[in-house]
N, C-alpha and C positions, 0 to 999 in steps of 0.2 A: 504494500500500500504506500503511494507516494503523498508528497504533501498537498496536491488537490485532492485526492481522494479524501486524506483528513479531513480537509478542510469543507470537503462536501458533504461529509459526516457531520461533523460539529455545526453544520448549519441545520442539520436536523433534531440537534437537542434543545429543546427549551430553552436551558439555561444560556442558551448563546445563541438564541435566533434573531436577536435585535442589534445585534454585533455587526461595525461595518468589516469592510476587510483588513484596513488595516487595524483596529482593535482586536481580529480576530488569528490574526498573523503573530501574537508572542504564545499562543498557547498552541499551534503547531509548531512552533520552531523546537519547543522544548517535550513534544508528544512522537511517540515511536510506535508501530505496529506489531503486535504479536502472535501467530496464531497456534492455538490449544487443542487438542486431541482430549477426545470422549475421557472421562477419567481420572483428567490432569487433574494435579491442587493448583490452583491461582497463587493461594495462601493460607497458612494457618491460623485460627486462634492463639495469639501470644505472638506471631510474631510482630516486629515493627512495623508500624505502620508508616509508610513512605510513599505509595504510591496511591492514585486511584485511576479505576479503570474506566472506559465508554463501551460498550457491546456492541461492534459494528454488526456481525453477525453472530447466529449459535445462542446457546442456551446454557446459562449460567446459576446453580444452587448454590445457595447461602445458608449454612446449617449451622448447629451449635454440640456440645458434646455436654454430655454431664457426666459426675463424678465416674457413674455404672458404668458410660460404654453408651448410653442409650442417646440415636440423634433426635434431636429436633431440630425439623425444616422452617428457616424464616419466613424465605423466598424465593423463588425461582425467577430469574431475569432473563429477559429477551432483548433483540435488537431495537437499539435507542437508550437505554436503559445505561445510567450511571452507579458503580457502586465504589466501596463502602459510603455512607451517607454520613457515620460519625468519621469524628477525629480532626476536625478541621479547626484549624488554629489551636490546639490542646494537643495534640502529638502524642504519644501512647502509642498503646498495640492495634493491630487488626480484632474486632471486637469476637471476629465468627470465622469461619470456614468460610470459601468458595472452592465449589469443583464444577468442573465441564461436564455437563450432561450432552448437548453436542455440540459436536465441532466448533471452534469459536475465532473468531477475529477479533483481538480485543484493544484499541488505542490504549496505551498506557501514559500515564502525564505523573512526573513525580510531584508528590502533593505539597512541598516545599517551595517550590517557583511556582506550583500553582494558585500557591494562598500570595505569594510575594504579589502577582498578576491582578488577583482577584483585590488585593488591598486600592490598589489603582482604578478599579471600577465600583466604586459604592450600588450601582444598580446591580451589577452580580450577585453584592452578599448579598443583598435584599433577595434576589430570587430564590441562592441558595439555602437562606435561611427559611423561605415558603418553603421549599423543597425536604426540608430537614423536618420543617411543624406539621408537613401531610404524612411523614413516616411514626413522627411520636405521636398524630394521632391514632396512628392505622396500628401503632402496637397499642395503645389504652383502648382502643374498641376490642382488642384479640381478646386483651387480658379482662376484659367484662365480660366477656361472653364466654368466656374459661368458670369462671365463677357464676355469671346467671342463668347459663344456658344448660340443659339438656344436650348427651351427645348428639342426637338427632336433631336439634336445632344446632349444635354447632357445625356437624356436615351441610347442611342446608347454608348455612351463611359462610361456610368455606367457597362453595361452591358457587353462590351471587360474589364474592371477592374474587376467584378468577376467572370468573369471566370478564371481571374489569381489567385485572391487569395481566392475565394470559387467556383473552378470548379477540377473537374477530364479529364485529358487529354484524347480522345481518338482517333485516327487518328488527323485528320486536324482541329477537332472541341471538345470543350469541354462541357463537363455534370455538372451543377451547384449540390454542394454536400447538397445543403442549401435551403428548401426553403422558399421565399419571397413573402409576400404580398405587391400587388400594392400598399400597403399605406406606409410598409418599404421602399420600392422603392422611393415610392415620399420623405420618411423623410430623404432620403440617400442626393437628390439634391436639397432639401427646394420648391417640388412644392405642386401638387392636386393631390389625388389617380388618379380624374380621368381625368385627365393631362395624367400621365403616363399609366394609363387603353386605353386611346385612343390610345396611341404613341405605347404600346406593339399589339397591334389588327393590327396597320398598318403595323404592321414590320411582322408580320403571314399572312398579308392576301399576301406580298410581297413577301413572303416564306423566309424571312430574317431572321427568330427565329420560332421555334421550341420546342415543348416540349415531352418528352417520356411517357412513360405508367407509369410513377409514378408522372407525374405531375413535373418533373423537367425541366429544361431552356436547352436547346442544343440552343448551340454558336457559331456561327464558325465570332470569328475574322477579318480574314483577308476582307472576305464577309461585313460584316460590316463596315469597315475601307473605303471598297472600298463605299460602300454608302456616306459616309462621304465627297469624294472627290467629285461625280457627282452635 
């Protein structure tokens, strides 16, 4: 990947879509391309933190270990997708795991000249900091629904969550771009495959979820939501 290609990318992040080119020119000078095989560790929990990445392409998990052995899934990232989201200006370790689920192309930007860059655009922190308040809310919704929910209401609302952030819209309902095994599923809400093996059968034979000729998840939301209330 050369540096238009970067820079074709980076016009597609959020975070930098209002960037002219030359504002957009110190953060390729200082960004390199890498690409990751099915498998790879990006990085571990503990180690330093120094870098973060962009997902040009491929499919990136975010996981955590506890003391047992036993994982739990943050989240799974797709292309456009920036991570780690902590660490910025505070310096420390990597909070979590990432491994390549597939193939990945991944821009890499050391996050030392990245923060030096970012101090020169006050409109970036400000984005990046929206950026950082939509992830600590999305983990205080997880953790209230760890506590308020019933498993079957927490697969139900696992599942209206990826389809926002690994589905393709289409009409009323959306097409998972990703697919998951019943045991990612369970490591996503700390249960049993076959917890959630049971709870996705009741939801098909309900005709509440659906899946298409490639084995993918159709969602339709609002449908769901409404189970939720009854």
């Amino acid at each position: 990947m050369n540096r238009n290609e970067i820079k074709d990318h980076f016009r597609t992040v959020p975070l930098f879509k209002e960037l002219s080119e030359s504002e957009l020119d110190p953060f390729i000078e200082i960004s390199s391309c890498r690409i990751y095989n099915p498998r790879s560790i990006v990085f571990m929990q503990g180690d330093k933190l120094d870098r973060v990445f962009f997902i040009h392409s491929g499919t990136v998990k975010i996981y955590k270990m506890d003391q047992s052995g036993k994982e739990q899934i943050v989240s799974v990232l797709q292309s456009g997708e920036m991570f780690p989201h902590a660490g910025f200006f505070r310096g420390g370790d990597f909070p979590a795991n990432a491994e390549i689920v597939e193939k990945a192309q991944l821009i890499v930007t050391p996050i030392k000249e990245f923060e030096n860059i970012l101090i020169l655009y006050p409109e970036l922190c400000i984005k990046l900091f929206r950026v950082l308040g939509e992830k600590i809310i999305d983990l205080h919704d997880r953790l209230e629904e760890k506590i308020l929910n019933n498993t079957y209401e927490q697969v139900i609302k696992l599942l209206i969550r990826l389809s926002k952030t690994n589905g393709r819209q289409s009409g009323d309902h959306f097409i998972l771009t990703t697919h998951f095994t019943n045991r990612e599923l369970a490591k996503m809400i700390g249960t049993t495959r076959e917890t959630v093996s049971r709870t996705l059968n009741q939801l098909k034979k309900q005709n509440l979820l659906k899946i298409d000729e490639k084995g993918y998840y159709i969602i339709h939301p609002a449908t769901l939501e409404r189970d939720l209330i009854v």
